[in-house]
C-alpha positions in Angstrom: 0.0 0.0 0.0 1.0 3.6 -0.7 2.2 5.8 1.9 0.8 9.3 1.9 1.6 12.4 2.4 0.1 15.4 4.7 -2.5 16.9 2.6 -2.9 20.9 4.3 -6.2 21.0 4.9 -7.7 23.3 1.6 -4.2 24.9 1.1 -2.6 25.4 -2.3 0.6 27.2 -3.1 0.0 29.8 -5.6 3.4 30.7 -6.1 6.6 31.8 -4.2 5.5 35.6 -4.6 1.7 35.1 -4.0 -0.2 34.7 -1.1 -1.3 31.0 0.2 -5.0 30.0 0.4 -5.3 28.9 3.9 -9.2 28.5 3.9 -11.8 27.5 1.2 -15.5 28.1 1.6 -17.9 26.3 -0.4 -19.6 29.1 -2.7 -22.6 27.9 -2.2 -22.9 27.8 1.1 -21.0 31.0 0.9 -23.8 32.5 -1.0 -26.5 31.3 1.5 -24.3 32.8 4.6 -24.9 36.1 3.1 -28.5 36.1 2.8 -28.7 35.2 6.3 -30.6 38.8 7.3 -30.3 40.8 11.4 -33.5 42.5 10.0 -35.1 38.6 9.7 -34.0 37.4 12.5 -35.1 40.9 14.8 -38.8 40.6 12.9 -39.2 37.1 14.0 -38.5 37.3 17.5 -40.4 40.6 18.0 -43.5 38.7 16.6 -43.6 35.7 18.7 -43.0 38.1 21.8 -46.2 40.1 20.8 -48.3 36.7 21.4 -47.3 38.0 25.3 -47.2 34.3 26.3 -46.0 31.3 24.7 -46.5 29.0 27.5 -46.9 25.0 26.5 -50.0 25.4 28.9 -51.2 28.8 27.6 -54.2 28.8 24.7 -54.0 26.8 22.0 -57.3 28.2 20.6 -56.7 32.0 21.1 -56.0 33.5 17.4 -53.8 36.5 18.9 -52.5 35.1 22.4 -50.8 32.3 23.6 -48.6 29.1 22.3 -51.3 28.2 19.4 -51.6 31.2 17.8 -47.6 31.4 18.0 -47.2 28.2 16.5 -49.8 28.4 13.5 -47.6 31.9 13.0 -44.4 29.9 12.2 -46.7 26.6 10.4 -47.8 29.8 8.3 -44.1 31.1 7.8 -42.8 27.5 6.8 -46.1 27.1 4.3 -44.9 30.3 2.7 -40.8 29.1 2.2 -42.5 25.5 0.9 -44.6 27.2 -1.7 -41.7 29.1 -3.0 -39.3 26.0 -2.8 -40.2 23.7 -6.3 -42.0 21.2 -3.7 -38.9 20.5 -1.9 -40.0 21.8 1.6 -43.1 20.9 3.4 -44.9 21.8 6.8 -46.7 20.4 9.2 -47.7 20.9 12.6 -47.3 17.7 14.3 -49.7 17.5 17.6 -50.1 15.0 20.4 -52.1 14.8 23.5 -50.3 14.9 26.5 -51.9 13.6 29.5 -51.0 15.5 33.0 -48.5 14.4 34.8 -48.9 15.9 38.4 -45.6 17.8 37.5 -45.9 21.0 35.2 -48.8 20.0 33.3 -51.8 20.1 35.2 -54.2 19.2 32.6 -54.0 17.7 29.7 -52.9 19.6 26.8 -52.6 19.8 23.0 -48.8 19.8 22.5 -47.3 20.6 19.1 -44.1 21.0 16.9 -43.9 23.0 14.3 -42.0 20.6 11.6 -40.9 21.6 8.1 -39.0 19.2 6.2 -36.4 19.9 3.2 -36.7 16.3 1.6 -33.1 15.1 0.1 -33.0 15.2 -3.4 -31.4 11.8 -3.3 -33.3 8.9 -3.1 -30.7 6.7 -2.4 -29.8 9.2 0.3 -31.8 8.5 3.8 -30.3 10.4 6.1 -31.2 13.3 8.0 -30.5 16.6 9.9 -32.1 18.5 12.2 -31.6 21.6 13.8 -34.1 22.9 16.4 -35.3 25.2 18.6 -37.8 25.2 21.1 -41.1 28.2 20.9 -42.5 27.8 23.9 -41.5 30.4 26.6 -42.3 30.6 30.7 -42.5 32.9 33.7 -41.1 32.5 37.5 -43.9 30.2 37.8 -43.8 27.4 34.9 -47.4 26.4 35.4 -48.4 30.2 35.0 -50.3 29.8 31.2 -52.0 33.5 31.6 -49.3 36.3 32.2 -46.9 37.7 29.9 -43.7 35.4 29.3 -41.5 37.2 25.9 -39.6 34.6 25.8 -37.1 36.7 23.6 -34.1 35.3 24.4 -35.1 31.7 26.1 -35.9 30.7 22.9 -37.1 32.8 20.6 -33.5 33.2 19.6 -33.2 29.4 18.6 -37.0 29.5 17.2 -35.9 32.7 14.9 -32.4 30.3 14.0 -34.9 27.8 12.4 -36.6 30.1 11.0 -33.9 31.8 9.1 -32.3 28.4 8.2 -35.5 27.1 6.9 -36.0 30.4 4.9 -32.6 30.1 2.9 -32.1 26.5 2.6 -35.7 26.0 1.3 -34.2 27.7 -2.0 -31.7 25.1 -2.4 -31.5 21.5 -2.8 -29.2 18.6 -0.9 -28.6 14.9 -1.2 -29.8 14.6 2.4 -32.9 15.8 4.3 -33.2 18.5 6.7 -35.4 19.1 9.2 -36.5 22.4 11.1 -38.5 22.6 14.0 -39.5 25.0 16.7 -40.8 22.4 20.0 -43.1 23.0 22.2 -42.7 21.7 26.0 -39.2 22.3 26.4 -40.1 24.2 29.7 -42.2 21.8 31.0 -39.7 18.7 30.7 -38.4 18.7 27.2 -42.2 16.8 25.8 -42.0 18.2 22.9 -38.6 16.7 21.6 -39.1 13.5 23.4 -42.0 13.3 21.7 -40.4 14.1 18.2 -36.9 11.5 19.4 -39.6 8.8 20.4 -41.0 8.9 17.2 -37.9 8.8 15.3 -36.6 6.1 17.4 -40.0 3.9 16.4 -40.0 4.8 13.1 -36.2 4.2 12.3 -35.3 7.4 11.2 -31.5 7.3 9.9 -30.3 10.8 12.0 -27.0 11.5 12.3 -27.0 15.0 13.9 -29.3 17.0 15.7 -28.3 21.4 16.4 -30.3 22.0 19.3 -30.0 26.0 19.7 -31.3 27.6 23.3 -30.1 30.9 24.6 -28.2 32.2 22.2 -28.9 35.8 20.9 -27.5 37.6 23.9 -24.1 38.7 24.8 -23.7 39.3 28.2 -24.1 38.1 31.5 -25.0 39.3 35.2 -22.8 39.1 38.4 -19.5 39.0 36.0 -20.6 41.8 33.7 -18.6 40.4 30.7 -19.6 41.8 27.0 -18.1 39.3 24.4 -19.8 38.3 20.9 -17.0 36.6 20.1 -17.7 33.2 21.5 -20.1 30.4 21.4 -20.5 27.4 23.4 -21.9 23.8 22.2 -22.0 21.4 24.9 -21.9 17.8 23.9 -21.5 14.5 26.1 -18.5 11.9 26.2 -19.7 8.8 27.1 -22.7 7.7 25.3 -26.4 8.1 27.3 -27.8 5.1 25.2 -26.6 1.2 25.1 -24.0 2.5 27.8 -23.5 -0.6 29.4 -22.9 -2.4 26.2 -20.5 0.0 24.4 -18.5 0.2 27.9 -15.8 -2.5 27.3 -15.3 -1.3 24.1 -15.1 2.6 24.7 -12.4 1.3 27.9 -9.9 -1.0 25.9 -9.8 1.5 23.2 -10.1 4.7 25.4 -12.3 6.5 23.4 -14.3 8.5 26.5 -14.5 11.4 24.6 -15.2 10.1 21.0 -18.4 9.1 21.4 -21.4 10.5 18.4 -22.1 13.8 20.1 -18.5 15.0 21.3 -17.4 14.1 17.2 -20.1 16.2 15.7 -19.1 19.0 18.8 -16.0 18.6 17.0 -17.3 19.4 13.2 -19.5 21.9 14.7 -16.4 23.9 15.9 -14.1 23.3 12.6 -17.1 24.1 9.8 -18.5 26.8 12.3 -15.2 29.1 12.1 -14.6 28.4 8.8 -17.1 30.2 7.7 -18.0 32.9 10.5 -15.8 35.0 11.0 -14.7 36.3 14.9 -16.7 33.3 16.6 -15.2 31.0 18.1 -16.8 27.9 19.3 -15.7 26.4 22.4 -16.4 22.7 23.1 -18.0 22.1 27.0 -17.3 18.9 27.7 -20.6 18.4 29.8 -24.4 17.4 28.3 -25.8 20.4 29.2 -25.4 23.3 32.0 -26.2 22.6 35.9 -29.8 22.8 36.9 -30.4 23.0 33.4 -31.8 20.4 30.9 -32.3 20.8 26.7 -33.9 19.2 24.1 -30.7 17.5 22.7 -31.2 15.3 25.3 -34.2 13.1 24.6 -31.8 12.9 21.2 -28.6 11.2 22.7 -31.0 9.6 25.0 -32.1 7.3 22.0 -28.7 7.2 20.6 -28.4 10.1 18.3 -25.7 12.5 17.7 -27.2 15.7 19.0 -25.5 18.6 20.7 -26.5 21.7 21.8 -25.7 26.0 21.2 -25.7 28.1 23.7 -24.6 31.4 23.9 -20.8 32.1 25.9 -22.1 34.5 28.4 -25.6 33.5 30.1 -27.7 36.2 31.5 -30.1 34.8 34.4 -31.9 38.2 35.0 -32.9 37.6 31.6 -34.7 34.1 31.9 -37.4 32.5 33.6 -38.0 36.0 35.5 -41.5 37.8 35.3 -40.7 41.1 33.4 -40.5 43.8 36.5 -37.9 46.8 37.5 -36.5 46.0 41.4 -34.0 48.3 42.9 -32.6 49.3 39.7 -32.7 46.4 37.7 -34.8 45.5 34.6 -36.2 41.5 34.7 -37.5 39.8 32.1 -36.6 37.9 28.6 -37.1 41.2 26.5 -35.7 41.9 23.2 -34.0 45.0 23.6 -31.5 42.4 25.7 -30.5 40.8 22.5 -27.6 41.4 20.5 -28.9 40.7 16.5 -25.3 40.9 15.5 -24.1 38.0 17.7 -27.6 35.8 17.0 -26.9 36.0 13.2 -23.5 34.8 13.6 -24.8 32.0 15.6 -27.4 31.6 13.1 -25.1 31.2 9.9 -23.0 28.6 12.2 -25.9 26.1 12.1 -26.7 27.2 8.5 -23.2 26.8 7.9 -23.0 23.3 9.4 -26.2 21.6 8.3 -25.5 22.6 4.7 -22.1 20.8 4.5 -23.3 17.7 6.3 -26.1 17.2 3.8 -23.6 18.2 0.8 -21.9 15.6 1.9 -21.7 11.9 1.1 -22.8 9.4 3.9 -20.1 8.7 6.4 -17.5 5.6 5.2 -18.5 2.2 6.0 -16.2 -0.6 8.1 -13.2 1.7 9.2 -10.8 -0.6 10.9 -7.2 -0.1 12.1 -5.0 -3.1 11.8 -4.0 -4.2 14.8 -1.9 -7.7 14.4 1.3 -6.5 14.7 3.5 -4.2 17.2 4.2 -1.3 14.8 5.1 2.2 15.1 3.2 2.8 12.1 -0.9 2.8 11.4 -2.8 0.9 8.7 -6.2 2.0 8.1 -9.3 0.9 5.5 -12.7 1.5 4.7 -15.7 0.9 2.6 -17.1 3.6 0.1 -20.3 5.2 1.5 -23.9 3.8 1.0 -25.1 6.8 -0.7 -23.1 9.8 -2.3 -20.1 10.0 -4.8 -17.2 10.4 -2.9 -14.3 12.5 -4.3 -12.2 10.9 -1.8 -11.6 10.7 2.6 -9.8 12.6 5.2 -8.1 10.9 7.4 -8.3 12.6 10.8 -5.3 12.5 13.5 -5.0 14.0 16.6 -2.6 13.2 20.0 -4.6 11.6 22.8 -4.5 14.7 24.8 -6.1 16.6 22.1 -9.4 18.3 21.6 -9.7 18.8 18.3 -8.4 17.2 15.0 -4.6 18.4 14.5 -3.7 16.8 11.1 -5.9 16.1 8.0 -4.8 13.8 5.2 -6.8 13.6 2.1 -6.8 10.2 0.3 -8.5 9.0 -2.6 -8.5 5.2 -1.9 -9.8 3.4 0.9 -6.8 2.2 2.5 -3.7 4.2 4.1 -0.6 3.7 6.2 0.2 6.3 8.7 3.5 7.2 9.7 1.7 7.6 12.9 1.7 5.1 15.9 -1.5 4.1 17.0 -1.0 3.6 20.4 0.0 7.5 20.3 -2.9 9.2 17.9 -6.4 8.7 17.2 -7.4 8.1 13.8 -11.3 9.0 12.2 -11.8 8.9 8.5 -14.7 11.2 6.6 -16.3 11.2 3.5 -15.5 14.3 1.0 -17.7 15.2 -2.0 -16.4 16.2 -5.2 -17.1 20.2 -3.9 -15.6 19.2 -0.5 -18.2 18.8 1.8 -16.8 16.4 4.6 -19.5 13.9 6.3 -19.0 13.1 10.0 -15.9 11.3 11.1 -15.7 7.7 11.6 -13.4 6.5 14.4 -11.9 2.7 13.3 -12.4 -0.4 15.6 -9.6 -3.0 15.4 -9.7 -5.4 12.8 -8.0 -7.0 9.7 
């Protein structure tokens, strides 16, 4: 087998006189990215905070007030994208009765998501990717349905990220489904997306990443008083939530505690997301979600799906789950003129930025191994092509043990390399690359032959 050689990632020497390439963008994602619009995104989130509540146990009959007439707003939104989109996007509001519980619902209620779905324009092609936020907002009280609860920030700012998403992507096409949806029930016990992972779970759905987006327009916080815009945070877990107990042995012998689904796709997240947005930087928490604190990624990686979630660096806690009131000096409340627009579209185009190249790209290579029957200071790797998508050829992805991120990629075009690399030193993942250079997820080898 051929050795190769370290392939800089998207670099190419123009000459000894003119300047290097360092990063490429795809152009059309490039061209999306820019119509990704602060005016948009403002106009969405001062919308759903004039239905003055959004509670999951507010009206669902109300035309003007309350969580159904906020919902049928964004079903009409995604209706108008899907009649504009060549029949590629659909809508649907997607209800369920949910019984009470003794817990935050008292009664039972009508709960919905608001689901529009970019079908893949490749039939061989079943994957799928969500991103999601969740529309249904909440005072002091969680079981107080009547009051006002703008809900600007907590989450009308990952609501108005589907939104925008949903609103630019629905003019193009991709090999691979995406899904938007704004969830209902997130502040009474994250029903809504256990609902919608339940049903995925039953039904088979093949997803392979979920961009759960809560808090994440503001950018400042209380009792530390730091301003930054600069930095987002995606929180992902280590050791897989689901089948645990039978991935254990494995995950030990080949210590691979923090390469499980969720902390790889944290890892895309962060390299595609500064690619293309310029002065964010996305900073991996090694942790599922924040303490006292739960989000709908979780029903997700609770039935064994990749799903992370985006939260903005600098949290705000006057700001959420506070009745709107002025004591001693100080403003309360989820209100928009909180917000920063500037820092919620550049969190914005890093989802739009990260769903478009993972369903550009081909499915994720088949059967990586790492040959393991002889004491070498050296690493053979191989591979089968993906079930659906051309590949133009694989990156194979190295990084020390101690590392957080992917140090080294190598682009091959067959499915078999040696390494001067020791494998007891590195870890090794291989992805899938289109022929525009959309990489898929990264597979991490198991021993074999």
């Amino acid at each position: 087998m051929k050795k190769t050689l370290l392939f800089v990632l998207l670099a190419g020497a123009v000459g000894c006189c003119q300047a290097q390439t360092t990063i490429v963008r795809d152009p059309e994602i490039e061209a999306m990215i820019k119509e990704v619009s602060p005016d948009s995104l403002q106009s969405y989130i001062k919308t759903m905070v004039s239905f003055g509540t959004r509670s999951t146990v507010s009206s669902v009959t109300d035309r003007k007030r309350g969580i159904g007439a906020a919902r049928n707003w964004v079903l009409s939104q995604f209706e108008r994208w899907a009649a504009a989109s060549g029949g590629r996007l659909t809508a649907m509001l997607d209800t369920t009765t949910y019984a009470a519980d003794g817990n935050r619902v008292k009664e039972p209620i009508n709960l919905g998501n608001v689901v529009a779905t970019l079908k893949g324009a490749d039939p061989n092609d079943n994957r799928i990717f969500i991103i999601s936020g969740h529309l249904d907002s909440r005072r002091t009280n969680v079981l107080d349905g009547t009051n006002d609860s703008p809900g600007a920030n907590d989450d009308g700012s990952g609501s108005a990220a589907v939104m925008e998403c949903a609103r630019v992507m629905s003019k193009h096409a991709f090999p691979a489904t995406i899904i938007f949806v704004t969830v209902s029930g997130e502040e009474q016990g994250l029903l809504g997306s256990g609902y919608m992972a339940k049903k995925a779970k039953a039904a088979g759905w093949n997803i392979e990443a979920v961009l759960n987006n809560d808090i994440m327009g503001s950018n400042n916080s209380n009792e530390t008083n730091i301003i930054d815009n600069t930095r987002v945070r995606v929180f992902s877990e280590g050791l897989p939530a689901y089948d645990l107990d039978k991935q254990a042995q494995r995950i030990r012998q080949l210590g691979l505690e923090s390469d499980g689904k969720a902390r790889q796709l944290a890892r895309y997240v962060k390299e595609v997301g500064e690619r293309y947005v310029d002065n964010l930087e996305v900073v991996m928490i090694y942790r599922n979600d924040r303490f006292l604190r739960g989000g709908d990624h979780t029903p997700y990686v609770e039935n064994g799906y990749a799903a992370v979630r985006i939260t903005e660096m600098n949290e705000n806690f006057n700001h959420q789950h506070q009745d709107v009131r002025t004591d001693k000096g100080i403003v309360y409340g989820d209100l928009p003129e909180f917000m920063d627009f500037g820092y919620l579209t550049k969190n914005t185009v890093l989802n739009l930025a990260n769903l478009a190249n993972l369903a550009k790209s081909p499915a994720m290579p088949q059967e990586v191994k790492v040959e393991v029957r002889n004491l070498t200071n050296g690493t053979q790797l191989g591979w089968k092509v993906p079930v659906a998508g051309k590949a133009k050829g694989y990156y194979v992805l190295v990084r020390e043990t101690t590392s957080p991120v992917w140090q080294k990629k190598i682009f091959v075009t067959g499915t078999e390399v040696n390494l001067p690399y020791s494998k007891d030193n590195y870890f090794f993942a291989v992805q899938s690359v289109s022929e525009s250079g959309n990489e898929g997820l990264p597979v991490v080898p198991v021993p074999g032959r």
